[in-house]
C-alpha positions in Angstrom: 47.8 9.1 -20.4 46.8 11.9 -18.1 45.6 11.3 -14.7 41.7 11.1 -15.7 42.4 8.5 -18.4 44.3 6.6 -15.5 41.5 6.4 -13.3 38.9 5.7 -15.8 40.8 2.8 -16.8 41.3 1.5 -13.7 37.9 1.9 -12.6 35.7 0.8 -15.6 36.2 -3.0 -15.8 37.9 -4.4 -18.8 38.3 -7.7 -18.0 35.3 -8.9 -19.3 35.8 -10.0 -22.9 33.6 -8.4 -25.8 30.5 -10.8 -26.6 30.1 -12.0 -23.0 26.3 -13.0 -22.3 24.9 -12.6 -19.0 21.7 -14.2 -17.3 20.3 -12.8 -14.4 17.5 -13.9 -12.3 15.8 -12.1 -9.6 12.6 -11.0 -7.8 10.9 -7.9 -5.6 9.6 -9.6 -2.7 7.1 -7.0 -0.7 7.5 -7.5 3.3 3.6 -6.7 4.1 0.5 -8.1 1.8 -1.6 -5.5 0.2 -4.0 -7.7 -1.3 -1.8 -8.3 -4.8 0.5 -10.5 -5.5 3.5 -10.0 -2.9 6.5 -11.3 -5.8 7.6 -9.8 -9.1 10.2 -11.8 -10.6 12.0 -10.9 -14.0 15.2 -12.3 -15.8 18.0 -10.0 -17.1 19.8 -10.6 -20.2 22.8 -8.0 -21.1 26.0 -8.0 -23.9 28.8 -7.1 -23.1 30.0 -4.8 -26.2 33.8 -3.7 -26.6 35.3 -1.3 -23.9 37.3 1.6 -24.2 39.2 3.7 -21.1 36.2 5.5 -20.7 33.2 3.4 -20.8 31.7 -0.2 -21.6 28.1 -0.5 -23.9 25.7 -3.0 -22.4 23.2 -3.8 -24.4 20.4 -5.5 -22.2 16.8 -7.2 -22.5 14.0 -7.9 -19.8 10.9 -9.6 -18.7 8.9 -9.2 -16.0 5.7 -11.4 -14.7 3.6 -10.0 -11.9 3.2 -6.5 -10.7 3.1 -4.7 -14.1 5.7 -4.7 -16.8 7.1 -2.6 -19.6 5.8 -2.3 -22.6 8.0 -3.8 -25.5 9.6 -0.3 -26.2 10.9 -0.4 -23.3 12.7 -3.5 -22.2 15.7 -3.1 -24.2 18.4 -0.7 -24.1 22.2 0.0 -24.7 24.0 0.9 -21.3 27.2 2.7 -21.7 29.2 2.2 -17.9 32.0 4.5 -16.8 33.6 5.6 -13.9 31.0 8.2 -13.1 27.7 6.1 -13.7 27.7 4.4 -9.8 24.1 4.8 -9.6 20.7 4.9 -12.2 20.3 6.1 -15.6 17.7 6.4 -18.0 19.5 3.9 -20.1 19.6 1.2 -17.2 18.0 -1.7 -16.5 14.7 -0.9 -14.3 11.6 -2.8 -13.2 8.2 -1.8 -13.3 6.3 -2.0 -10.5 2.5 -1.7 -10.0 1.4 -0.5 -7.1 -2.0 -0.9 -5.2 -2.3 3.1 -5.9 0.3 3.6 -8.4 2.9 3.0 -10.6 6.7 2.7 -9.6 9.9 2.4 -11.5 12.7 0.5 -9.8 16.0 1.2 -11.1 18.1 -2.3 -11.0 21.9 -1.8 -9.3 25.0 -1.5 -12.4 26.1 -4.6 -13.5 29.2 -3.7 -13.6 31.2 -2.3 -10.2 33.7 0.5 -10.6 36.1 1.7 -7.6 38.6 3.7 -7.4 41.0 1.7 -6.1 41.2 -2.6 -6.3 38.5 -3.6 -3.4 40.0 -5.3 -0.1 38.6 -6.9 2.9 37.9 -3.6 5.3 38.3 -1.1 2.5 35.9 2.2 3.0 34.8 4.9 1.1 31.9 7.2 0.8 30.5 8.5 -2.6 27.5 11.1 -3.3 25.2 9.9 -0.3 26.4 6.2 0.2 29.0 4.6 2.5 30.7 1.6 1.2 32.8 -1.6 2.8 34.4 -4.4 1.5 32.7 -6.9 4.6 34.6 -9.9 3.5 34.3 -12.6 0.5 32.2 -15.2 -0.7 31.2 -17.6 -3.5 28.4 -17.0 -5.1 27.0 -18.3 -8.6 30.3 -20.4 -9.2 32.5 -16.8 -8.6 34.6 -16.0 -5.8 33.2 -12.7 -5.6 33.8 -9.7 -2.6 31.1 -8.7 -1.0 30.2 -5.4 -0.1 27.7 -3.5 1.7 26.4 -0.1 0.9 24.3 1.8 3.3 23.0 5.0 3.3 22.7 7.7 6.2 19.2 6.1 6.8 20.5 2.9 7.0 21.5 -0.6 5.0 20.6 -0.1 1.1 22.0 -3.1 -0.6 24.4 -6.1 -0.5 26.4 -6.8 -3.4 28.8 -9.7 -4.5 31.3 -8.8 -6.9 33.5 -10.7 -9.0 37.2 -11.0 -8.3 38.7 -10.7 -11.3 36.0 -9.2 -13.7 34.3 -6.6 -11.3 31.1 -8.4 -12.3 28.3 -7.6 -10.1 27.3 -11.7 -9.7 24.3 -10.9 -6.7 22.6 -7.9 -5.3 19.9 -7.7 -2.3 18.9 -4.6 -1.6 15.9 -2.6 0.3 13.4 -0.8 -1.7 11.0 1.4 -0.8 7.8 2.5 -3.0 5.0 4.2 -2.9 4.0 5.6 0.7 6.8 3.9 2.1 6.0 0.4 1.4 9.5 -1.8 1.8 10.4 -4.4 -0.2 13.7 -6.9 -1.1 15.2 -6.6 -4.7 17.6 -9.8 -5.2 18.6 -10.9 -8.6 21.7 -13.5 -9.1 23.9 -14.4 -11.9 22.3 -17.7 -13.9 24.7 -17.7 -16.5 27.6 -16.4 -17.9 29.6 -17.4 -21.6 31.4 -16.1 -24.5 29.4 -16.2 -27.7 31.3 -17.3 -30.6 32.1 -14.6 -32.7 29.6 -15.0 -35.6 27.5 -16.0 -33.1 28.2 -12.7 -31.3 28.3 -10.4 -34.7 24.7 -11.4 -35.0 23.0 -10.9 -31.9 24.9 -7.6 -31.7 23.2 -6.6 -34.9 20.3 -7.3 -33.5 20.1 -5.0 -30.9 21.8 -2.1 -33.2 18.5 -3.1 -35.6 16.0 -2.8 -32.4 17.7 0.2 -30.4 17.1 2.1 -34.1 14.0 1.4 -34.7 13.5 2.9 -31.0 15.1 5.8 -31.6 12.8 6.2 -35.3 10.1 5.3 -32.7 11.2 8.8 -30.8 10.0 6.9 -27.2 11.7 8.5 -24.8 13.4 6.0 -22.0 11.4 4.3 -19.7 8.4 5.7 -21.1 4.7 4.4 -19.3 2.6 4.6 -22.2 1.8 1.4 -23.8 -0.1 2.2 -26.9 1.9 3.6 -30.1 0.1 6.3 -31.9 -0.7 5.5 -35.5 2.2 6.9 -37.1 4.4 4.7 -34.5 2.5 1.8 -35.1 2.7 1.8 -38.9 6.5 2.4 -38.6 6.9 -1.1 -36.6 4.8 -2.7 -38.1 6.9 -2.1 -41.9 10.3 -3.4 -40.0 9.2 -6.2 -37.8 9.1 -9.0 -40.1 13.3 -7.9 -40.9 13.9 -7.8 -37.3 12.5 -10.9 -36.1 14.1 -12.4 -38.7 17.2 -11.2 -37.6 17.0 -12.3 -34.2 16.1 -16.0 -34.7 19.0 -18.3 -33.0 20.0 -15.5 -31.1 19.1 -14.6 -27.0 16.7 -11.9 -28.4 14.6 -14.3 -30.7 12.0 -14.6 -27.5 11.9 -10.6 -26.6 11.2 -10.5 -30.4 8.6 -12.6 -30.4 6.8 -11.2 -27.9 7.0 -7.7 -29.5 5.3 -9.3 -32.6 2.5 -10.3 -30.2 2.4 -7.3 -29.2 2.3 -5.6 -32.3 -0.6 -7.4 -33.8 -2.7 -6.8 -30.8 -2.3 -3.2 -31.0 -3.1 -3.8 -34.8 -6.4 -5.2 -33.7 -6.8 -2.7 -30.9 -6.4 0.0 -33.7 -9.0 -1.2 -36.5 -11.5 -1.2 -34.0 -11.0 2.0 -32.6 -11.1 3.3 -36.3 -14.5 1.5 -36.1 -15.3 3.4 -33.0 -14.5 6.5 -34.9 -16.1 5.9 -37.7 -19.4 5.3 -35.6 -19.4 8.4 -33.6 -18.2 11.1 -35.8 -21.0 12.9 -37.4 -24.0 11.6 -35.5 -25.4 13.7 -33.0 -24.5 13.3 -29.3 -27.3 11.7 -26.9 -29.0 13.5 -24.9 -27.4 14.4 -21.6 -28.6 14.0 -18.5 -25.2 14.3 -16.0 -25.4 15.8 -12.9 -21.9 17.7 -11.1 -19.7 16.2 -7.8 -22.7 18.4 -5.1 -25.7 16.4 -7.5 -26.7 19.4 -9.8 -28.0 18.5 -12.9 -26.2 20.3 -16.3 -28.0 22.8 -18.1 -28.0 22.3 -21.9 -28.1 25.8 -22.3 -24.7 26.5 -21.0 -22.7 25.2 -24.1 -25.6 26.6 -26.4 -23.9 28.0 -29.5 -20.0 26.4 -28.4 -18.1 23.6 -29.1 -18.2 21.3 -26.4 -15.5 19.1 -25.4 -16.4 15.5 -23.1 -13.4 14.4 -21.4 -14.0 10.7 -20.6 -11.7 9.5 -17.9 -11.9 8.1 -14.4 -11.5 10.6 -12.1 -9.9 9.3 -9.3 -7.0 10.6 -6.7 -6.2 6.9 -6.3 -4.0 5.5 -7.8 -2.5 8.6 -9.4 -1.3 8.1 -12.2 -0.6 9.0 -16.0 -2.8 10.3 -17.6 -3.8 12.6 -14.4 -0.6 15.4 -15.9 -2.7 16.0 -18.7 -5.5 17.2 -17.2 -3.7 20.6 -16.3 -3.0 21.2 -20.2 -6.9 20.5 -20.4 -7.6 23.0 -17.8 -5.4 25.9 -19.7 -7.1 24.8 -23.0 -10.3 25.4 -21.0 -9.3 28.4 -19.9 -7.9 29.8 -23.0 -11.2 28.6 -25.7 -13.3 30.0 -23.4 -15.1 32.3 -25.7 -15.7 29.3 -27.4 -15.8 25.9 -26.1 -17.1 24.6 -22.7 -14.7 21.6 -21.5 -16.6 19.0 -19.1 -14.7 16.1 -17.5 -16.7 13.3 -17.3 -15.7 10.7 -14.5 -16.6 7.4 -15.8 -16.8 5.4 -12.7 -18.7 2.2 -12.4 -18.7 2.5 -8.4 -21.3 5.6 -9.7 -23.6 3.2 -10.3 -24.1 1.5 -6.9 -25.5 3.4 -4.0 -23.0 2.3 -1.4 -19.9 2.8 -3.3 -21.0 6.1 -5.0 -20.2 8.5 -2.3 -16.6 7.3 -2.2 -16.3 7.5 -5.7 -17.6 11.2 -6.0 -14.9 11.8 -2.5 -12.2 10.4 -4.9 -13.1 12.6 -7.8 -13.3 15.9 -5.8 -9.8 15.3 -4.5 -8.4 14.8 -7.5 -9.6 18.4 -8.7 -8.7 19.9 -5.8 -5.2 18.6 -5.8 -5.2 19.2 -9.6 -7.0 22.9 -9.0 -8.8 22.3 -12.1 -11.4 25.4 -13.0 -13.5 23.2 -15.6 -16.4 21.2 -14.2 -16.7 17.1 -13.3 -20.0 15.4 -14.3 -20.7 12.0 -13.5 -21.0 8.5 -15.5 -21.2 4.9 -14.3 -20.8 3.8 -17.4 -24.1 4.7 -19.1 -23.1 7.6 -21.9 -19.5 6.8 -22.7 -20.9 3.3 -23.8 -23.4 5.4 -26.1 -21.0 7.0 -27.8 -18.9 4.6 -27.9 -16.3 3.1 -25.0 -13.2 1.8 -26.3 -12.5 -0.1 -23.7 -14.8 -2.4 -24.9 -12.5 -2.8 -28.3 -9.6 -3.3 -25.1 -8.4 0.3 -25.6 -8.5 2.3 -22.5 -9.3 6.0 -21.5 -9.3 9.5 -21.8 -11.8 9.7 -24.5 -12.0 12.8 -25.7 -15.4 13.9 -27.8 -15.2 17.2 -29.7 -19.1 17.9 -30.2 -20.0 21.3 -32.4 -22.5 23.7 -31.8 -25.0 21.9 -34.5 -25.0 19.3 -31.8 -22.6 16.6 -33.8 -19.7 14.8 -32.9 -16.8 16.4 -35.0 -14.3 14.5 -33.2 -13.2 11.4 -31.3 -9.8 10.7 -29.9 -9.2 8.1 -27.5 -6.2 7.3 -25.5 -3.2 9.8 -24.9 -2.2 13.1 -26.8 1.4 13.5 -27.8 2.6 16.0 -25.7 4.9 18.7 -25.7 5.4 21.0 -23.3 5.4 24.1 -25.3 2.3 23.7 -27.4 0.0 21.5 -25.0 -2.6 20.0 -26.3 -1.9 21.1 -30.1 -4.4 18.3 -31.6 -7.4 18.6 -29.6 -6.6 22.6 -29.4 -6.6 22.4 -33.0 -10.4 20.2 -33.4 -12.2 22.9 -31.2 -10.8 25.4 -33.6 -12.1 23.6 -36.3 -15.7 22.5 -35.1 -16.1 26.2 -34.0 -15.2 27.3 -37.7 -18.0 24.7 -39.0 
């Protein structure tokens, strides 16, 4: 065995037997109140699949209640730990966190500790930015565990309790800031630990090789913050769901599964109406429009006489930023680059429009927003009014952008609402690809 294969082995715990099931509970806990609810708790439950001398699969499951959660995508994963994998991965456990401005993803700490050496009270060591010491031991969770405190140049980061004779991370409390700054504590503690039996284990192993497929079939990239499938998505998971819920009952993943199901038949519904929507709107011509700019001008008709015009339902706001406000700069370069043809007009939808002492901050919000976006295409404003005309699909519980292809005989040729798949080369290839066509007709 040559000297890397040494280390790896003596760093990546083995000691945990194949088909161990872990629980974990824990909570975010923020120190100030900002109006929301100030704790996030969630339960962890991870696999321990069969090790090697260079790394150890987890597969793992989570829930969240309070401050956001992932979609169903995106609370399961397969975790592969080695001796170079201290920190987070796209493939680890994380929280998601909902701020009063924003999103935030909170990474959770390894569940499994690797060291170069066997820990000992008053080891130290430093790796990449952090300083580690073994402070002294503890029992926590039924485990005589070490415990360990990692801080970084700033300051303390995180406790953690670590078991003895497994390296098993049993407890973890650690600092975390989000947002502007905003500190909070991250604890979660081991609830549970056994060995499945092995058929017991067999199954609920090909359980997770059955979900973590469909994922990849799914082509969602880790830790991905769109909720909503596309159609092609949604028909996929909705042909294997009834195998795969069947092959999770009397296992740990039979309540994840059910809650995907859930999940899946509301999007279902959410779908058939916004083919309703659709339906409604395409061909008919567009109201009459009366929208004025951020400085209060009124739109002149005439200046998308004889072009396709493209409506870009969404609210406008800097606050919070969030997705979808990245895809507003591949709108801008479609703007720029259908010029000759098409006019696009972002339309913030903004029921603070609609009340005189709440509308000044809501135009101030908008204005930002294109100036921190540098957008060249021009904002109108709508509390409300003309996105219900055409049809809102929020009121069918689907959200915004909408975007409304209209063609230069004054009909809608096209209505898309929700999120364009992206890629970075090609942009917005769909809608690019309905101005096209409405300018052709």
């Amino acid at each position: 065995m040559n000297a890397i294969l040494m280390l790896l082995a003596a760093a990546v715990p083995a000691q945990l037997p194949e088909g161990t099931l872990l629980r974990y509970e824990g909570s975010m806990i923020a120190s100030k109140d900002d109006g929301n609810p100030r704790i996030k708790e969630f339960s962890l439950l991870a696999l321990v699949g069969p090790g090697n001398a260079n790394s150890r699969p987890i597969d793992w499951v989570i829930e969240e209640s309070g401050r956001g959660s992932w979609s169903w995508t995106e609370r399961f994963a397969r975790w592969n730990v080695d001796a170079t994998r201290r920190e987070d991965t796209p493939e680890a456990p994380a929280l998601l966190f909902e701020r009063a401005d924003g999103k935030s993803i909170v990474p959770l700490c390894p569940l499994l500790f690797t060291a170069e050496s066997p820990l000992a009270k008053g080891q130290k060591w430093t790796e990449d930015r952090y300083e580690y010491e073994v402070t002294g031991e503890a029992v926590r969770a039924e485990q005589n565990c070490w415990t360990i405190n990692v801080r970084t140049p700033y300051g303390p980061k995180r406790t953690l309790w670590v078991a003895k004779t497994s390296s098993l991370v049993v407890a973890v409390r650690e600092t975390v800031f989000v947002g502007q700054g905003e500190q909070h504590e991250l604890k979660f503690e081991l609830k549970e630990i056994k060995q499945l039996p092995t058929s017991d284990y067999a199954k609920t192993a090909q359980a997770f090789n059955a979900w973590l497929e469909l994922r990849a079939e799914l082509q969602r990239p880790a830790r991905h913050e769109r909720v909503e499938l596309n159609d092609e998505q949604l028909a996929l998971a909705r042909k294997q769901i009834a195998n795969l819920e069947s092959a999770t009952e009397n296992t740990p993943l039979a309540s994840f599964a059910a809650a995907a199901v859930k999940d899946l038949q509301n999007q279902k519904g959410r779908a058939g109406a916004m083919q309703a929507l659709r339906e409604a709107a395409v061909g008919k011509a567009l109201p009459e429009l009366k929208l004025t700019d951020l400085s209060g001008k009124e739109f002149d008709a005439a200046t998308w006489k004889d072009k396709v015009l493209v409506l870009h339902f969404w609210e406008y706001r800097d606050a919070p930023l969030e997705e979808p406000y990245g895809q507003v700069g591949y709108l801008d370069f479609a703007s720029r680059k259908h010029a000759d043809k098409a006019l696009i007009l972002g339309v913030n939808v903004d029921e603070r429009l609609a009340v005189e002492e709440t509308r000044r901050g809501a135009i101030s919000s908008a204005r930002r927003l294109k100036a921190f976006m540098n957008l060249s295409y021009n904002i109108a404003l709508d509390d409300g009014a003309l996105v219900k005309q055409i049809g809102d699909p929020r009121a069918a519980n689907g959200k915004l952008p909408l975007f409304v292809v209209v063609g230069p005989d004054g009909k809608i040729a096209s209505y898309h609402a929700g999120l364009y798949e992206i890629k970075p080369e090609q942009g917005l290839k769909e809608l690019e690809a309905a101005i096209t066509t409405a300018a052709g007709k």
